[in-house]
C-alpha positions, 0 to 999 in steps of 0.5 A: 912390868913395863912403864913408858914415858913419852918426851920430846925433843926439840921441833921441826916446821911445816906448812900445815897443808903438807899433811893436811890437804885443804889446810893453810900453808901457815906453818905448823909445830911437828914435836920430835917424840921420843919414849922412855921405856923402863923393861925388865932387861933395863931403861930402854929408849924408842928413838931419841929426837933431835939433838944439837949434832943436827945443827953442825952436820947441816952447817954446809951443802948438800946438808944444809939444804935439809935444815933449809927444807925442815927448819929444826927448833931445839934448845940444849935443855931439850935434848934427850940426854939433858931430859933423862938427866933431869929424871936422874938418869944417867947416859949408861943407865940406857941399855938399848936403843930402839931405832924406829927409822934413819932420820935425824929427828930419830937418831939425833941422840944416838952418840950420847948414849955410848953403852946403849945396844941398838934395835932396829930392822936390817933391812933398815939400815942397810937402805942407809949405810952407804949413802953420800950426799944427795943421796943421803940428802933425799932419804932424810939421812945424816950420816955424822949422827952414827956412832963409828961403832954401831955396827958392833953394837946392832941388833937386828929385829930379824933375828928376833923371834917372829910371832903371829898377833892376837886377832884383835890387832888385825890387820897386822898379823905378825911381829917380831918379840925383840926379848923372847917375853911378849912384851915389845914387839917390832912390826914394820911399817912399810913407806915412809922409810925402808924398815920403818919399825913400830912397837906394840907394848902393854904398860903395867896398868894394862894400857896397850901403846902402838907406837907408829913413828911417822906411819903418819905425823898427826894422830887425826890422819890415822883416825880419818885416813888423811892421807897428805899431799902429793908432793909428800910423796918424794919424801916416801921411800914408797909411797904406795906402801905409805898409804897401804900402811895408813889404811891397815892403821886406821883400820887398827884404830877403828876396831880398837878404840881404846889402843894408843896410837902414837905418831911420832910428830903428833903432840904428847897430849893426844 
């Protein structure tokens, strides 16, 4: 019915006590994760990591100040479309493009996959679409990283049907069924970015999946309501909305232990 896969591509630097507070200020890896989801509508993928685009669109200011704040690590092999390749996908094997939020380690990959639909929340992109320079600088977003057509090619999560969630997935209450056969729904998860979507799936062997994005960037925040520190906050679009969305997760994860919690940045392994 459903598989999913979980990849990376490439890895972006931070002090470790950004999201860790009482940690060392040594840097620490944050793997840029993408999923390989296999539907009955087709091959389906949530986000699609860095690619090599990030380098040229941050080669001059007020770009470049991004690969400066965020060193971003990626060799060409690691890219999403070299990976699927190598599992003997094609780029039009992919149908859809699920878009968690607008950052470059989410969208990196979008142009290499030109017959892919995109899903992701309107309010999402519209927080994006015309943004410029510092602008565009401060909500982690590179405007080169969009396909010219996207707007063509967009589904909005909105349009979706809206569905109430089974009791045990409280505090979340509702989501959104994106193919009308309960089986990947969107929720948003408000704070980091404007629109930011998560997705709840079941696989085959009945194993329930949560996929957060960056909700958080390390499994342990959610599992011990680690919020970071206060100067992460200027990288929220809100950060009150970031801490309530954390909370309601970690709430989640306590009352559902056996549900797969997944953070964009946390390790595959986890």
């Amino acid at each position: 019915m459903v598989e999913i896969t979980f990849l990376k591509a490439g890895y972006c630097t931070h002090p470790e006590a950004m999201v860790l507070p009482g940690s060392s200020w040594k840097s620490m890896v944050f793997p840029a994760l993408f999923a390989l989801i296999d539907h009955p509508m087709g091959l389906i993928l949530f986000d699609t990591g860095y690619s090599e685009r990030f380098y040229q669109e941050t080669q001059h200011l007020p770009q470049k100040l991004y690969a400066w704040l965020t060193p971003v690590y990626l060799e060409p092999q690691e890219s999403a479309i070299y990976q699927l390749k190598l599992l003997g996908i094609q780029p039009k094997d992919i149908k859809y493009i699920i878009i968690s939020h607008f950052h470059a380690d989410h969208i990196g990959g979008l142009k290499d996959f030109p017959k892919a639909e995109f899903i992701c929340f309107q309010s999402g992109y519209n927080a994006i679409k015309n943004k410029q320079g510092l602008s565009a600088l401060k909500a982690g977003f590179l405007a080169g990283l969009m396909p010219e057509n996207f707007e063509d090619l967009v589904i909005f999560v909105e349009n979706s049907n809206k569905i109430k969630l089974p009791n045990n997935f409280a505090p979340f209450d509702q989501g959104f069924d994106l193919f009308g056969d309960g089986r990947l729904i969107a929720i948003e998860l408000p704070g980091h970015a404007v629109g930011q979507l998560g997705l709840y799936l079941t696989d085959n062997s009945g194993q329930q999946y949560f996929l957060i994005a960056d909700a958080c960037w390390l499994s342990r925040a959610y599992q011990e309501l680690i919020y970071p520190q206060r100067i992460a906050d200027l990288l929220f679009a809100d950060k009150r909305a970031y801490r309530q969305t954390l909370k309601k997760i970690n709430q989640l994860y306590r009352n559902n232990p056996d549900l797969k919690i997944v953070p964009s940045h946390s390790s595959i392994k986890d």
